[in-house]
N, CA, C and O atoms as CSV, one atom per row, in Angstrom:
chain,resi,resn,atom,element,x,y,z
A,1,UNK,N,N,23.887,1.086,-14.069
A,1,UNK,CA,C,22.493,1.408,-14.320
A,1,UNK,C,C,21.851,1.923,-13.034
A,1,UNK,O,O,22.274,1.286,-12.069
A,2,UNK,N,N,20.918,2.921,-12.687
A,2,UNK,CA,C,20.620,3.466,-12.131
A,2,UNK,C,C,19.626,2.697,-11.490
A,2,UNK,O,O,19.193,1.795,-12.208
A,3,UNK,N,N,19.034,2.785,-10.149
A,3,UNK,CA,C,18.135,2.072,-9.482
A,3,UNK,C,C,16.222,3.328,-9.895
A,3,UNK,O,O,15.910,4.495,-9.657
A,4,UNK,N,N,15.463,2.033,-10.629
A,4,UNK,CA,C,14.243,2.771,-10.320
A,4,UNK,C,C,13.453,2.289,-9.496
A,4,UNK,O,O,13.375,1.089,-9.234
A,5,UNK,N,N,12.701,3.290,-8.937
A,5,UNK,CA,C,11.576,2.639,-8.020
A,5,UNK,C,C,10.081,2.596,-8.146
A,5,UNK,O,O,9.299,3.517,-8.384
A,6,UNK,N,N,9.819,1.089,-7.895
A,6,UNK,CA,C,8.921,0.915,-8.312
A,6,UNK,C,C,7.571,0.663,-7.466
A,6,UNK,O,O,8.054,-0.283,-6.844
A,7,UNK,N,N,6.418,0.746,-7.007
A,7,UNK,CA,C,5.508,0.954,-6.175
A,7,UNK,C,C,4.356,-0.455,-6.405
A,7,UNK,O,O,3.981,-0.759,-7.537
A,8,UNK,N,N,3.920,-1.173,-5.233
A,8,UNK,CA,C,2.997,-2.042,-5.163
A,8,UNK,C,C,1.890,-1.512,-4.720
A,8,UNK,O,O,1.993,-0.722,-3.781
A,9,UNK,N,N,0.290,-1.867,-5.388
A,9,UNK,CA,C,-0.544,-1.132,-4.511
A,9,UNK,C,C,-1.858,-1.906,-4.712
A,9,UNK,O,O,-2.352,-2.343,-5.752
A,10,UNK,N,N,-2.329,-1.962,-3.338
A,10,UNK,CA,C,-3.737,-2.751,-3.072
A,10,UNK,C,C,-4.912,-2.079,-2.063
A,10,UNK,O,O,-4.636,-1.500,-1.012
A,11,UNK,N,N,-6.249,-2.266,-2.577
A,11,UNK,CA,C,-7.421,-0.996,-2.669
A,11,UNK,C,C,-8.201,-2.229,-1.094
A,11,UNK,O,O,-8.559,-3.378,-1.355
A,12,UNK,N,N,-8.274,-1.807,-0.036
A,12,UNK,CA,C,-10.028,-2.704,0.541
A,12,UNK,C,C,-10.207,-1.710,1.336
A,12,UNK,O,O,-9.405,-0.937,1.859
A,13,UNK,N,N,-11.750,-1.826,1.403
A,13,UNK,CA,C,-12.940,-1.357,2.269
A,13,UNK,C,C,-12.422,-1.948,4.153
A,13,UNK,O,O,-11.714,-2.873,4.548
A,14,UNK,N,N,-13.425,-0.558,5.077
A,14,UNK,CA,C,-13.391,-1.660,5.997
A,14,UNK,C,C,-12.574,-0.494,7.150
A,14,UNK,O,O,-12.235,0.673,6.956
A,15,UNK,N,N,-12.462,-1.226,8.185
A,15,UNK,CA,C,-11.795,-0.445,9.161
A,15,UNK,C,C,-10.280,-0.763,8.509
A,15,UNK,O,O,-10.041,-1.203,7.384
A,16,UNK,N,N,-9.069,-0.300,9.868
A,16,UNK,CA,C,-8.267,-0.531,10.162
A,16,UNK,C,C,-7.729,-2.071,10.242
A,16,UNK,O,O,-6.918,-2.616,9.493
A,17,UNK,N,N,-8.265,-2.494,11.120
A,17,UNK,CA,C,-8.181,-3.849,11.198
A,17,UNK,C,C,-8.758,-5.108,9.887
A,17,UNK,O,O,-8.243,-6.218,9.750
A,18,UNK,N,N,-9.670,-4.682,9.230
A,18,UNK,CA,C,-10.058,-5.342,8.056
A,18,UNK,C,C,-8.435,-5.059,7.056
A,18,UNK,O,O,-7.700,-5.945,6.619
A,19,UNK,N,N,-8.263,-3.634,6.929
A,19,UNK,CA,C,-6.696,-3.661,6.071
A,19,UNK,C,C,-5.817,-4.536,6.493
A,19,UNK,O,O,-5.292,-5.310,5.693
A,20,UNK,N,N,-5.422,-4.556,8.235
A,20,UNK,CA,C,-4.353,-5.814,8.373
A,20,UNK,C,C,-4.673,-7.324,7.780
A,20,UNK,O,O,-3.854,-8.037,7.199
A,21,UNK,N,N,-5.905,-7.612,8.031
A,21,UNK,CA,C,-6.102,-8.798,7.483
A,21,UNK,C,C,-6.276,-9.122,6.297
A,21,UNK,O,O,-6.326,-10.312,5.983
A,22,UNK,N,N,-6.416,-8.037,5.308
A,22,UNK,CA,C,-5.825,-8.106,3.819
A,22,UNK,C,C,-4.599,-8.386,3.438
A,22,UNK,O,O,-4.198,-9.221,2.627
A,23,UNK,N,N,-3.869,-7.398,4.277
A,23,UNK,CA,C,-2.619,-7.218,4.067
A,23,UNK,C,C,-2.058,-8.680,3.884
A,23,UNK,O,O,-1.563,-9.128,2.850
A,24,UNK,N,N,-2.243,-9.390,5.176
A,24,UNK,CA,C,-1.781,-11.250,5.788
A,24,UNK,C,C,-2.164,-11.326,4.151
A,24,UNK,O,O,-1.292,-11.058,3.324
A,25,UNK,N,N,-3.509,-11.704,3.737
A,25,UNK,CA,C,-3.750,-12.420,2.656
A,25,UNK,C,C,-2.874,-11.827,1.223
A,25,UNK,O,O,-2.175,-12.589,0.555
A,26,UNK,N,N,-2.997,-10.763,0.983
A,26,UNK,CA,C,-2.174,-10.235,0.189
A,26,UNK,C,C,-0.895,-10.328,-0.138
A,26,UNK,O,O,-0.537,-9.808,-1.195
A,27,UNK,N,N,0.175,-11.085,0.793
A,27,UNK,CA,C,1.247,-11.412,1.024
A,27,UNK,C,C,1.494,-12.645,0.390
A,27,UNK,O,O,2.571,-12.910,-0.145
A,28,UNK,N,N,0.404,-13.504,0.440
A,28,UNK,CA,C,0.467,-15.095,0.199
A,28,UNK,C,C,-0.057,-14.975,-1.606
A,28,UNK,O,O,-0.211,-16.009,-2.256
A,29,UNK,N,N,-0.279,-13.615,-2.220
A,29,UNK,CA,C,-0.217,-13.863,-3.479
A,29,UNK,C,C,0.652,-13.548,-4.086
A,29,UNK,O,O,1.563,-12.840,-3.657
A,30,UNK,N,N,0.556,-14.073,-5.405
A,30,UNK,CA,C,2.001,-13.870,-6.182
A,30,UNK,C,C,1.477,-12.405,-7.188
A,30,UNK,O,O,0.391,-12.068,-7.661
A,31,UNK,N,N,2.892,-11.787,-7.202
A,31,UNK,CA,C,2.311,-10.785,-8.397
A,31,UNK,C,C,2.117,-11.424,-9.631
A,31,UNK,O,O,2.445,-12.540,-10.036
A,32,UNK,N,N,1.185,-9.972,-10.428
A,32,UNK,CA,C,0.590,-10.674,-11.611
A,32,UNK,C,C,1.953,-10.910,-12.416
A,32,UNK,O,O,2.315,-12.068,-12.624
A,33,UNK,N,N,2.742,-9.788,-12.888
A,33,UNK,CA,C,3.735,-9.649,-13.556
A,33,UNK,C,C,5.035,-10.116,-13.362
A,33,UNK,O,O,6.063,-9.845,-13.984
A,34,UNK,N,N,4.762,-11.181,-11.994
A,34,UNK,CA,C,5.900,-11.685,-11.430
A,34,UNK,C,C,5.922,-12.712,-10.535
A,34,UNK,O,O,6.329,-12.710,-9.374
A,35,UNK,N,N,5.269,-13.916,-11.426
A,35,UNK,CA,C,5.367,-14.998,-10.645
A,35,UNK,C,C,5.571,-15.745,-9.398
A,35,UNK,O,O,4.832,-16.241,-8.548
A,36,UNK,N,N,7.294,-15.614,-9.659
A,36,UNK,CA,C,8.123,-15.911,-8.572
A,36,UNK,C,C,8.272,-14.961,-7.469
A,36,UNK,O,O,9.153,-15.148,-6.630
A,37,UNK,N,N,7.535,-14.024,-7.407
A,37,UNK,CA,C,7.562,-13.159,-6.379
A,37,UNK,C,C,6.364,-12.692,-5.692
A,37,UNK,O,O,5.413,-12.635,-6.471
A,38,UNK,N,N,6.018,-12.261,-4.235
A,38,UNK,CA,C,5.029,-12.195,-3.070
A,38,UNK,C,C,4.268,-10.938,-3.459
A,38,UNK,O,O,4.915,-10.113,-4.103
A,39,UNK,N,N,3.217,-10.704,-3.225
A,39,UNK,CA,C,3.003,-9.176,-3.170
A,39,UNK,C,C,3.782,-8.515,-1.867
A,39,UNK,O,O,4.273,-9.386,-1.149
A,40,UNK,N,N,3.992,-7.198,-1.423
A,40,UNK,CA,C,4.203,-7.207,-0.239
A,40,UNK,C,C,5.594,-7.842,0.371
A,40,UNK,O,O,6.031,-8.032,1.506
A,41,UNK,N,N,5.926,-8.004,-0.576
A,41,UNK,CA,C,7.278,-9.205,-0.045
A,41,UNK,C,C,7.916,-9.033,1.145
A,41,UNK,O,O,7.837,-9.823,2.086
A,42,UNK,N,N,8.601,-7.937,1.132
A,42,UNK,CA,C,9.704,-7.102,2.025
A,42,UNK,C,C,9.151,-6.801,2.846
A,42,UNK,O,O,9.948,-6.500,3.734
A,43,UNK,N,N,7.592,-6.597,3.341
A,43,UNK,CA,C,7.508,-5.962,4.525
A,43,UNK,C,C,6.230,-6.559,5.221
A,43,UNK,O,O,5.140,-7.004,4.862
A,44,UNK,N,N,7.035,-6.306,6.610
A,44,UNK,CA,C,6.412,-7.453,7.556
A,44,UNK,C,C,5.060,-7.066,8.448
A,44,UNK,O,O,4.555,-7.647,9.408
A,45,UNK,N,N,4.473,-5.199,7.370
A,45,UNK,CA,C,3.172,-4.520,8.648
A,45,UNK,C,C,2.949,-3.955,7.775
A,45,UNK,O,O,3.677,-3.853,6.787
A,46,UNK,N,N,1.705,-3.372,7.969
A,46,UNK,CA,C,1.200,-2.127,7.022
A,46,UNK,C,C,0.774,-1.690,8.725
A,46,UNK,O,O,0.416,-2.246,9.763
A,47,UNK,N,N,1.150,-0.026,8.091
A,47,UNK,CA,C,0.935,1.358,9.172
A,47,UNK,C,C,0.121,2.198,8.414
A,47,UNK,O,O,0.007,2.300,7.193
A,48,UNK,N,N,-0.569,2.932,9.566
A,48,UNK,CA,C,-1.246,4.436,8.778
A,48,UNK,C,C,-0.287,5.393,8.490
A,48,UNK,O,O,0.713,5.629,9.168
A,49,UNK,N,N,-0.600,5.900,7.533
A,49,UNK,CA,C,0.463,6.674,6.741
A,49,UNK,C,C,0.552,8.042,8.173
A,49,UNK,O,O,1.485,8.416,8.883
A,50,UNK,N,N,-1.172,8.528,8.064
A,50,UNK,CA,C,-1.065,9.377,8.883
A,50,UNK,C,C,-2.636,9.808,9.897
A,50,UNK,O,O,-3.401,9.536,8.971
A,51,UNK,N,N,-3.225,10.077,10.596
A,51,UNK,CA,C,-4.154,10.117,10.952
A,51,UNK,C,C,-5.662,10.981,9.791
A,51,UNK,O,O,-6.893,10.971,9.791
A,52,UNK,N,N,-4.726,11.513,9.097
A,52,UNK,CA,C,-5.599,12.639,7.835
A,52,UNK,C,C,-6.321,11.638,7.239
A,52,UNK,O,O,-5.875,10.492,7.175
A,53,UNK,N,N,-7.437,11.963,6.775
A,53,UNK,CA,C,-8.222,11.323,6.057
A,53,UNK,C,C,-8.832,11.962,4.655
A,53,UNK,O,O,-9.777,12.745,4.562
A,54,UNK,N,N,-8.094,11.455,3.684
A,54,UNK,CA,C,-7.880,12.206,2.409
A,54,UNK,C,C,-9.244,12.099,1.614
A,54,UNK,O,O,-9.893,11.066,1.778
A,55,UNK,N,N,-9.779,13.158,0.695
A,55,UNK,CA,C,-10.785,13.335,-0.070
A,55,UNK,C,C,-10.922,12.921,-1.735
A,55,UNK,O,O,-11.843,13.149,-2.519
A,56,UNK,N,N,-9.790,12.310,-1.911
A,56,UNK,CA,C,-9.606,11.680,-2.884
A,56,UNK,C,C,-8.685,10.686,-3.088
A,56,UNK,O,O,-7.842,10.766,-2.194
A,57,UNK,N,N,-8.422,9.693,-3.920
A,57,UNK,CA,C,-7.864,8.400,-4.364
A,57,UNK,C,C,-6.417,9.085,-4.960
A,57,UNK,O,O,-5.334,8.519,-5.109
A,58,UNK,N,N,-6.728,10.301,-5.206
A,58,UNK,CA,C,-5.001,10.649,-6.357
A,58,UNK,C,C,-4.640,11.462,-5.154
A,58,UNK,O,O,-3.409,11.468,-5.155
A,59,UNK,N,N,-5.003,12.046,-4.286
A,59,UNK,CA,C,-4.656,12.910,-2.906
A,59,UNK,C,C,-3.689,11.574,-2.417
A,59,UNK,O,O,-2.464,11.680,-2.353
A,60,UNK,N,N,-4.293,10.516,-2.138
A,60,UNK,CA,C,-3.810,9.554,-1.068
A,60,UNK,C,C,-3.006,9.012,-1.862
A,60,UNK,O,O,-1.973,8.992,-1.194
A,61,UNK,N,N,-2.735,8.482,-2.998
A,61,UNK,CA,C,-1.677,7.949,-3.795
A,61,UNK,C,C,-0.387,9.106,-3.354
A,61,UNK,O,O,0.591,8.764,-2.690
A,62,UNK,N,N,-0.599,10.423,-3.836
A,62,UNK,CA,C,0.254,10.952,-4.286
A,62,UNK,C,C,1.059,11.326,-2.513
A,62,UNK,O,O,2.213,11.683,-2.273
A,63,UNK,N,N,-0.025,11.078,-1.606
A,63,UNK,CA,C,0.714,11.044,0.190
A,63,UNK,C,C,1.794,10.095,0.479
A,63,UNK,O,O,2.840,10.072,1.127
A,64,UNK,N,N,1.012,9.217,-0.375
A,64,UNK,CA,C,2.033,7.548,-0.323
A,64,UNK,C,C,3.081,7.405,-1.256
A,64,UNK,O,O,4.172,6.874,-1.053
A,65,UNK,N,N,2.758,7.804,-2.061
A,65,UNK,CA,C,4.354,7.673,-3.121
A,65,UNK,C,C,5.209,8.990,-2.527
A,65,UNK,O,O,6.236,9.218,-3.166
A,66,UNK,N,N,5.006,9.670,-1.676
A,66,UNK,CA,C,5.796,10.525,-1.170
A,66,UNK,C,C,6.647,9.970,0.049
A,66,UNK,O,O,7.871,10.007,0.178
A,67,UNK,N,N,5.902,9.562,0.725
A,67,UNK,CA,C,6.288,8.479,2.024
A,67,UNK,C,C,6.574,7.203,2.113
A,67,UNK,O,O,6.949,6.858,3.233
A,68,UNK,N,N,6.530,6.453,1.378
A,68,UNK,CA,C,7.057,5.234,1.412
A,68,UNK,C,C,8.593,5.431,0.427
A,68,UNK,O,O,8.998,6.090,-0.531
A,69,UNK,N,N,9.074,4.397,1.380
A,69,UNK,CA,C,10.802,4.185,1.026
A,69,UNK,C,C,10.716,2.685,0.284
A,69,UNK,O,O,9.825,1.853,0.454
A,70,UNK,N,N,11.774,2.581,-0.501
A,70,UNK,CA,C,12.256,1.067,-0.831
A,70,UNK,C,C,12.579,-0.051,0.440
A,70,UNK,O,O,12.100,-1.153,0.708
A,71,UNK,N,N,13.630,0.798,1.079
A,71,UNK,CA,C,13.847,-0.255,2.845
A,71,UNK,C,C,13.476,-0.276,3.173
A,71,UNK,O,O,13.803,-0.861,4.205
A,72,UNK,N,N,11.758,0.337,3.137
A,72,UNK,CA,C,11.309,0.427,4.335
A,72,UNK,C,C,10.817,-1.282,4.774
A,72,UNK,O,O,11.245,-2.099,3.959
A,73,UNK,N,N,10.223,-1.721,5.609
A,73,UNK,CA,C,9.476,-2.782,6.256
A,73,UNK,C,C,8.508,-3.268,6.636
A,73,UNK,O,O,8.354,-4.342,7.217
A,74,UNK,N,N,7.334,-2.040,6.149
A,74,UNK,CA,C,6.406,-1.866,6.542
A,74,UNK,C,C,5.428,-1.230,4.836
A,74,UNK,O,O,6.129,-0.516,4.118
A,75,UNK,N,N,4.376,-1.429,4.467
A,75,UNK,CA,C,3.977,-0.590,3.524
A,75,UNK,C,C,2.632,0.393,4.886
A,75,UNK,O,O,2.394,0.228,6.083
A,76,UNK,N,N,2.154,1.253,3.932
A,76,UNK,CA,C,1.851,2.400,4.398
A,76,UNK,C,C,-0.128,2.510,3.803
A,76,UNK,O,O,-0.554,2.666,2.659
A,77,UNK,N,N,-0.775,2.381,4.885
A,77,UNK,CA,C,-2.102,2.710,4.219
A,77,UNK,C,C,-2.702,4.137,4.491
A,77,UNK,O,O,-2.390,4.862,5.436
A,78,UNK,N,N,-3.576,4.406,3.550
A,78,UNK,CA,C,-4.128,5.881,4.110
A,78,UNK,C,C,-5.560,5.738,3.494
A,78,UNK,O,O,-5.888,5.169,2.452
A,79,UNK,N,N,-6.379,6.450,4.476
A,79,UNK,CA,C,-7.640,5.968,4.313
A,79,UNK,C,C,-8.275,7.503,3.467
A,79,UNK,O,O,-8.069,8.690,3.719
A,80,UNK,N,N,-9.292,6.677,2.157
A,80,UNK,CA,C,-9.725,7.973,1.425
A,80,UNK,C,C,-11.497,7.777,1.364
A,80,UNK,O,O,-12.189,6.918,0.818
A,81,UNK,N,N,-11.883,9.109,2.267
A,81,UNK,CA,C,-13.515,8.994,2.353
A,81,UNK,C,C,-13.790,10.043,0.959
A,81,UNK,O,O,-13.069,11.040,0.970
A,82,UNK,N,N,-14.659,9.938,-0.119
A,82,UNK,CA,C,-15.092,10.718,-1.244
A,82,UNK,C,C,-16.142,10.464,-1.062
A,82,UNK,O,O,-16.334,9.493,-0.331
A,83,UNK,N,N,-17.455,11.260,-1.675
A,83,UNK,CA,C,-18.995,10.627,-2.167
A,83,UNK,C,C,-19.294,9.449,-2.152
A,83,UNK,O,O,-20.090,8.857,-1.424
A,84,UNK,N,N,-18.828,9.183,-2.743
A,84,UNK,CA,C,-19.428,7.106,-2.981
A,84,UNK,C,C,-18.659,6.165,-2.512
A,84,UNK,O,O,-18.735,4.973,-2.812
A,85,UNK,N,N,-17.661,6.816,-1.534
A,85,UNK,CA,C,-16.894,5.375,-1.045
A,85,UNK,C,C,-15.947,5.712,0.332
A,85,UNK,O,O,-15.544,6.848,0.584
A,86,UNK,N,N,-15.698,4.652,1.081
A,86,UNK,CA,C,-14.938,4.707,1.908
A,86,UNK,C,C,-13.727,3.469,1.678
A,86,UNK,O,O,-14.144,2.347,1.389
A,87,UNK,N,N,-12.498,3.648,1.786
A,87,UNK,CA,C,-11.558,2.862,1.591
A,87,UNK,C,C,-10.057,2.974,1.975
A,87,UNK,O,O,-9.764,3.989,2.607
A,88,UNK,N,N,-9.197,2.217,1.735
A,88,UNK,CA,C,-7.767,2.310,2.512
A,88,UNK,C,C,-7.255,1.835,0.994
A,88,UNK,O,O,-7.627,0.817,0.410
A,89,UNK,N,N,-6.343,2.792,0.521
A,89,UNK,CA,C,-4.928,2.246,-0.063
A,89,UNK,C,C,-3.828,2.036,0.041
A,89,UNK,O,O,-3.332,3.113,0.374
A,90,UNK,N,N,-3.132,1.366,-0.025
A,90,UNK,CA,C,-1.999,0.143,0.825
A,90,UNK,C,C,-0.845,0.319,-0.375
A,90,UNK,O,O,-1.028,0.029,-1.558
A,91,UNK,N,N,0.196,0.778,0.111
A,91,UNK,CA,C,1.499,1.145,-0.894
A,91,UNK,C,C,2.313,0.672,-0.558
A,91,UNK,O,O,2.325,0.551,0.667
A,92,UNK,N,N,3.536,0.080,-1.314
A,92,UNK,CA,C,4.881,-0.031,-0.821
A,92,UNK,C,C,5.926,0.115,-1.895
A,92,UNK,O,O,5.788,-0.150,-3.089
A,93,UNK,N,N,6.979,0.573,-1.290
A,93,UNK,CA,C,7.718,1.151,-2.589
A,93,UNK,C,C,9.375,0.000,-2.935
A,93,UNK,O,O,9.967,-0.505,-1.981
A,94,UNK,N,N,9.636,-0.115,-3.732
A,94,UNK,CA,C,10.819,-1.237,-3.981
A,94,UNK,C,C,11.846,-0.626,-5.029
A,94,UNK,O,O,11.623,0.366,-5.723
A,95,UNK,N,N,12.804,-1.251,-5.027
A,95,UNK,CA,C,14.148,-0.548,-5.990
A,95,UNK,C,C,13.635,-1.845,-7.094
A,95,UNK,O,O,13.008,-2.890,-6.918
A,96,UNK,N,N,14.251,-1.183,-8.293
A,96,UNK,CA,C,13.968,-2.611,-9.562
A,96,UNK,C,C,15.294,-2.178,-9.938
A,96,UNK,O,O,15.885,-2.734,-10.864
């Protein structure tokens, strides 16, 4: 059977440093769909994806599901300024 991959993803406001300290907390929950398992599990940092600062929520998804790996160790945030909001979305990608 073939390996699919599957993507974790969590939305906060805030600088840089407000995301790391999500991240910590985010780790210590369990997924919804998966009890026995961490959010975040596998990886031990969240990084900026890239210094760009994207103009939309499906721009920055679609940066991050491009760039994040299953091995990787780290998930990947990228920050998206639009009209009504400023925010960081936080990805990481896993084999199922």
């Amino acid at each position: 059977m073939a390996s699919r991959i599957r993507y974790q993803v969590n939305v906060c406001g805030g600088g840089f440093q407000h995301v790391r300290k999500c991240f910590r907390t985010w780790k210590e929950e369990p997924l919804v769909y998966r009890k026995d398992r961490r959010m975040f599990e596998h990886q031990n940092e969240v990084r900026i994806l890239s210094g760009h600062t994207f103009d939309s929520t499906e721009h920055a998804r679609n940066a991050l599901r491009q760039a994040c790996r299953p091995h990787d160790l780290y998930a990947l945030a990228a920050e998206v300024h639009d009209d009504s909001r400023n925010l960081w979305i936080v990805m990481a990608a896993y084999e199922e």
